[in-house]
N, C-alpha and C positions, 0 to 999 in steps of 0.2 A: 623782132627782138627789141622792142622799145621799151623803153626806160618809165617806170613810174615815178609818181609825185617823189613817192618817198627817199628818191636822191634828189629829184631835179627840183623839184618846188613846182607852184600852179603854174603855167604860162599868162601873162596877162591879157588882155582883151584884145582878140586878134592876131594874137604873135603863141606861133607855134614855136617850140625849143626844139622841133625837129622833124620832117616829113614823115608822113605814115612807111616811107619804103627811101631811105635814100640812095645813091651812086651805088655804096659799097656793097648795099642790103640786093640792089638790084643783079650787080653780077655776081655775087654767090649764089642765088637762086637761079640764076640763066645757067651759069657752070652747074650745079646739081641739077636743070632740067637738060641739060644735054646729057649729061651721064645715064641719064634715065633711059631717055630717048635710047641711046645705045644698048644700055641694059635691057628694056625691054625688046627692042628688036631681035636682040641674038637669043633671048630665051624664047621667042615666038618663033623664031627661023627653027632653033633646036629644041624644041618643045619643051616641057615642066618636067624636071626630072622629081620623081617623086613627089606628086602635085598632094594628095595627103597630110605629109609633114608638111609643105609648103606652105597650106591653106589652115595646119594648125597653127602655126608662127607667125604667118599673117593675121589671122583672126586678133593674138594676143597682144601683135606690134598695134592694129587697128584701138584697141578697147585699151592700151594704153595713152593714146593719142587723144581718147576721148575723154581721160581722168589725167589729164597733162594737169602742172599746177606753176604758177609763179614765185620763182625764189626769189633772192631780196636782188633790188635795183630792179623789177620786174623783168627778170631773164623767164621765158619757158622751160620747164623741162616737162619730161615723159618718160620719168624712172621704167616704169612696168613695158613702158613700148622698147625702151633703150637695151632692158633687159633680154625682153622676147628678139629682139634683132642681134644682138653682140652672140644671143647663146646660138642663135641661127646659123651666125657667121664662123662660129668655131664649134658646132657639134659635129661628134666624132661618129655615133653611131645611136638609132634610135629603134629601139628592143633587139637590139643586137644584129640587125642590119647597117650595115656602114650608109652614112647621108654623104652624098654624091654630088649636093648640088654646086655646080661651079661659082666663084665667086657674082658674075652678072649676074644670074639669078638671084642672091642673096639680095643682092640692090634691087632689081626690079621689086620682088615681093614685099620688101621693106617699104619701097616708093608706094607701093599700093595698098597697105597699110595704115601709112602713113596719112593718103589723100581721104583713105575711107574714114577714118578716126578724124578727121578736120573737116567733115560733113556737117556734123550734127553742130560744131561751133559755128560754120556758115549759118545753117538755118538757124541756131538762135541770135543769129547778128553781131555773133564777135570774130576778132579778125582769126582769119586763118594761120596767123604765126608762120610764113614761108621759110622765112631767112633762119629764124629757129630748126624747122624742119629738114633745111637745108641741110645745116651746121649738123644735125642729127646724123642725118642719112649720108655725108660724105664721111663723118667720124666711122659710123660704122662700113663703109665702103675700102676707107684704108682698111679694116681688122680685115674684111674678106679678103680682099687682095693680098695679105702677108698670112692669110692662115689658107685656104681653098690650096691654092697648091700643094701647100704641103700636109693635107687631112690624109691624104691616101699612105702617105709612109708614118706617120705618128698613130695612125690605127694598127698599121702593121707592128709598129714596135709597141705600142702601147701596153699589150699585156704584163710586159715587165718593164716598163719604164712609165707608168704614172707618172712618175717627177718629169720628164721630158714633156708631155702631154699638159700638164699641168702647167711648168715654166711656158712653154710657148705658148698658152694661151693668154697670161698673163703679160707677158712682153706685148702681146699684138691687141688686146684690151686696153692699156695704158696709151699703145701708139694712137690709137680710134679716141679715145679722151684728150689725148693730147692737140691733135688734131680739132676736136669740136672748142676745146677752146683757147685754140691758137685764133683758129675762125670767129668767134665771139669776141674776144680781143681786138681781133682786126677791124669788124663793124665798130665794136663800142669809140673805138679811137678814131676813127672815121668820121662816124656819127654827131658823138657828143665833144670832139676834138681832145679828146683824153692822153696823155701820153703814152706809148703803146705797152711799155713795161710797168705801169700802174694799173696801165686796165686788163693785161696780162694777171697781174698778181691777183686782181679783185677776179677774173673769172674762174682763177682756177682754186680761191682760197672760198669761192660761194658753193664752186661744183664741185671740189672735192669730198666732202660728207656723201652724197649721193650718188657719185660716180664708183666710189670705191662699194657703198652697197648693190649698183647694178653688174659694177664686172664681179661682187663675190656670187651674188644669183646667176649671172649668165655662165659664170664658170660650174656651179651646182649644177642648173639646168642641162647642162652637157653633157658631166658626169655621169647624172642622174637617170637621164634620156635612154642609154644604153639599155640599165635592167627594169627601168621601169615606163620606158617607152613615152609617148607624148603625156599621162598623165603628168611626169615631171614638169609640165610645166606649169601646173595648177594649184602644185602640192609649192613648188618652193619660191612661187609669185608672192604667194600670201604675206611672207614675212616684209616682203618690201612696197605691200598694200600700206601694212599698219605703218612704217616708216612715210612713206607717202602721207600718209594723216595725220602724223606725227608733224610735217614740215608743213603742212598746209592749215594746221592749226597755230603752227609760229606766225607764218604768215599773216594770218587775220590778228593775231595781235599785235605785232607791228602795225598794219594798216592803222589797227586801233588808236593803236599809242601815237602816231603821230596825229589821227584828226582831233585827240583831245590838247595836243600840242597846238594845233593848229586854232582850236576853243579857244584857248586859254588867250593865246597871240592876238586873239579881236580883242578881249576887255577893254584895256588902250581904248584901242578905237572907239567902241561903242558911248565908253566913258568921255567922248571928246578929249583925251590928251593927247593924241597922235595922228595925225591926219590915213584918211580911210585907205586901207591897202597899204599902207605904208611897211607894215610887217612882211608884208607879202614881197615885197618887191626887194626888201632888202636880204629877205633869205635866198630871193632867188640870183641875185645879183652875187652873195656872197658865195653861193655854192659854185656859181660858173666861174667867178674867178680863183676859188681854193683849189677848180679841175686845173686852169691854168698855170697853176703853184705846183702841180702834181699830187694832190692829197688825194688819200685811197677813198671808196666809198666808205667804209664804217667813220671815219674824219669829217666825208663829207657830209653825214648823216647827222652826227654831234653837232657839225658846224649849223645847218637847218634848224636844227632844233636852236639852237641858241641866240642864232637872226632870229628867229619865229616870236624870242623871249625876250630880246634884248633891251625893252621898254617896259617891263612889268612893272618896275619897281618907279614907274611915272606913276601907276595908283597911289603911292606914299605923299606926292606933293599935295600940298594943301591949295595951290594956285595952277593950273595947266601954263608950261611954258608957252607962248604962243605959237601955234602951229606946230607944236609939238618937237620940236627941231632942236633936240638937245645942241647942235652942232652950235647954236647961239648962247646956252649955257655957260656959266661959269663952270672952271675946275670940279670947285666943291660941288655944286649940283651935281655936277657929272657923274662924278666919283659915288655921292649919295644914292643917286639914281641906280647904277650898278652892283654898288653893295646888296640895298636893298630888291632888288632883282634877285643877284646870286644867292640871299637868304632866304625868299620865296621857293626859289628853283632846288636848294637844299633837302626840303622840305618833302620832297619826292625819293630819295633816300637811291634814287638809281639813275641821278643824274649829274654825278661828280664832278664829271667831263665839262657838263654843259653848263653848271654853275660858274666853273672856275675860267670858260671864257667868258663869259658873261660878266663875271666880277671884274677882270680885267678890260673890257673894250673901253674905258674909258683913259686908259694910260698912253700916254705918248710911245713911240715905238722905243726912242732915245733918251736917255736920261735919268732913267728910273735906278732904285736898287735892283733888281731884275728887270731883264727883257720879256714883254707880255707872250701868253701862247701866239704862234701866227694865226688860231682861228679870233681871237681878239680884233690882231691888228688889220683881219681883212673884216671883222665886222666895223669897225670903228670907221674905214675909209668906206665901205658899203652904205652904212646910215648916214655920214658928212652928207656923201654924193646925192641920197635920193632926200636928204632936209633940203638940195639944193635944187635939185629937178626934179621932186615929186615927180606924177604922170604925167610931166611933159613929154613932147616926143619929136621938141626943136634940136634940132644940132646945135646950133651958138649954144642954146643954156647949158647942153652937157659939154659940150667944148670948155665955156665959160666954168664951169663945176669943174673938171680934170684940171686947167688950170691953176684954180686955186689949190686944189688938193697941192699939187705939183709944186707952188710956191711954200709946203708946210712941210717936204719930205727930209728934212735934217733932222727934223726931232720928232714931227707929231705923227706923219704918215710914211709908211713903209713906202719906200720908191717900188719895190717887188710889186707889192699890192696895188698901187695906184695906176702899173703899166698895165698890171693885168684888169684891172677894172674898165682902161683905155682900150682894150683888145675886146672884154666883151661887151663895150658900148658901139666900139665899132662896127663888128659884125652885126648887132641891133639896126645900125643906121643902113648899114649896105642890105640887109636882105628885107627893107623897106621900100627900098627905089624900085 
């Protein structure tokens, strides 16, 4: 479940922002291979019931595993596998025989599914996605556990109570979602040290579009299953193929959109007005401390973009400040410098947000007719800190840099901002020793 660029920024040389599998990522995967473990044993002790449908539900969980896609903040999903498992977990009857299978088996064929559909990403050498799979396969492990018991009396009553049939599958599809990203929440805030009801809100406001498309399929799929047997799950996959296409074509344009963000962010550099990487470092500084702040990802996103931009408007001067270090500038520079940035960045007609910190990072936090946005004011303490420690990677210079910030926070720097800039230098220093 790791996180790409496009919240976190590049990592700089050497320094990972966060291990391929941490603490959190490790015992969710251990608690879903134990459940497995258990699942598969009692379904081997008690053999496949209706190995058939089993092996059609599996096939579909598998081949959506294999067409899994990355939504934004690089989370996995596997809409079509998600599907084929939830409608597994609450199918009532399939060509008008009743499906029998106990909720363990639901899990084991899910689990193996799952591992066959993360084959073919082994061999083309990308990661297997466990902690994702995980988070999958226990969401739909609670739906089994609250619907499997009670399939045998909802088929009984079902012929005239549809609505019964229908609400309970609905309650125990939301619980399974809820579940997958309560677990999501939990790594992310884990991981990337997120606050857990911000990174709550960001996983369920990313997976809600998609979730609510795999419980209305798995719910169809169930229905369906009855008079039309395992076809149904061919005929009503389709529609949340093209949905699937639909979001993995957003996808690629966001990636887009930010490496031309990211273009644009070297000119500076290239041009000799800003020392090399200097963009780089200050977006990614500013993003770790706006998590600090509590700011959601789409905030965090804007905030990137606009570290990424924040020197544009250095092409305007006719002289490069030296070192590029606007923090040695005068007022009026300052100020020039950010207008004409924020008129550049204007100019894209779909970046409002990112303008308007941008034209402000040069305002004192205090004293002004208005108070700047806070993505301003952590960019402003972001570019001070790194015109003061570039890539250095001594303790005294960033000590000696937080200091001085620390000496300006009455008027010019946000004390907020400058703790939390002291929190992600720290951990910088500590997980270097």
């Amino acid at each position: 479940m790791s996180r790409t660029t496009a919240v976190l920024g590049e990592p700089a040389q050497g320094e990972s922002w966060r291990q391929a599998m941490d603490s959190g990522e490790l015992l969710l995967v251990a608690a879903a291979g134990m459940l497995v473990v258990a699942a598969v044993a009692q379904t081997a002790a008690a053999g496949l019931v209706q190995p058939r449908i089993a092996l059609a539900f599996g096939a579909l969980i598998a081949l959506g595993e294999v067409l899994r896609l990355s939504l934004e903040g690089g989370r996995e999903s596997a809409p079509i596998g998600s599907a084929g498992a939830f409608a597994y977990a609450v199918v009532l009857t399939v060509g008008g025989q009743p499906a029998l299978q106990p909720a363990l088996q639901v899990i084991a064929v899910v689990a193996a599914g799952m591992v066959l559909g993360a084959l073919p990403h082994l061999a083309a050498g990308r990661p297997a996605g466990l902690a994702r799979m995980a988070s999958r396969l226990i969401g739909v492990a609670v739906a089994a556990a609250l619907f499997r018991p009670l399939s045998t009396i909802v088929a009984i009553a079902r012929p005239g109570e549809w609505g019964l049939a229908l609400a309970l599958m609905a309650v125990v599809l939301v619980a399974g979602w809820l579940a997958e990203c309560l677990l999501g929440a939990l790594i992310s805030a884990d991981a990337l040290r997120a606050r857990f009801r911000v990174a709550l809100w960001d996983e369920m406001r990313v997976q809600l579009p998609l979730g609510a498309a795999v419980a209305a399929t798995a719910i169809l799929i169930a229905f369906a299953a009855d008079m039309m047997g395992l076809a149904a799950l061919g005929v009503f996959i389709a529609p949340l193929l093209v949905t699937q296409m639909a979001f993995r074509r957003y996808a690629g344009i966001r990636a887009t959109y930010l490496e031309t963000v990211r273009a644009l962010a070297r000119v500076p550099e290239v041009g000799g007005y800003v020392e090399d990487g200097h963009a780089r470092r200050v977006g990614r500084l500013a993003v770790l401390a706006g998590r600090e702040l509590g700011m959601s990802e789409p905030q965090l996103l804007e905030l990137e973009y606009a570290a990424l931009m924040h020197d544009i408007g250095q092409l305007s001067l006719r002289d490069p400040i030296p070192g590029g270090a606007t923090v040695l500038a005068s007022r009026e520079q300052q100020r020039r410098i950010a207008e004409l940035g924020a008129g550049i960045i204007d100019q894209a007609g779909v970046l409002d947000g990112v303008a308007e910190i941008v034209r402000y990072q040069s305002w004192p936090w205090r004293g002004q007719e208005r108070a700047p946005p806070v993505g301003s004011r952590i960019i402003r303490a972001a570019n001070a800190f790194d015109d003061l420690v570039g890539a250095s990677t001594e303790t005294s210079r960033t000590m000696a840099a937080l200091e001085w910030l620390r000496l300006d926070t009455a008027t010019e720097y946000d004390p907020r901002v400058v703790e939390a800039l002291a929190q992600v230098a720290g951990r910088r220093h500590r997980s270097r020793r």
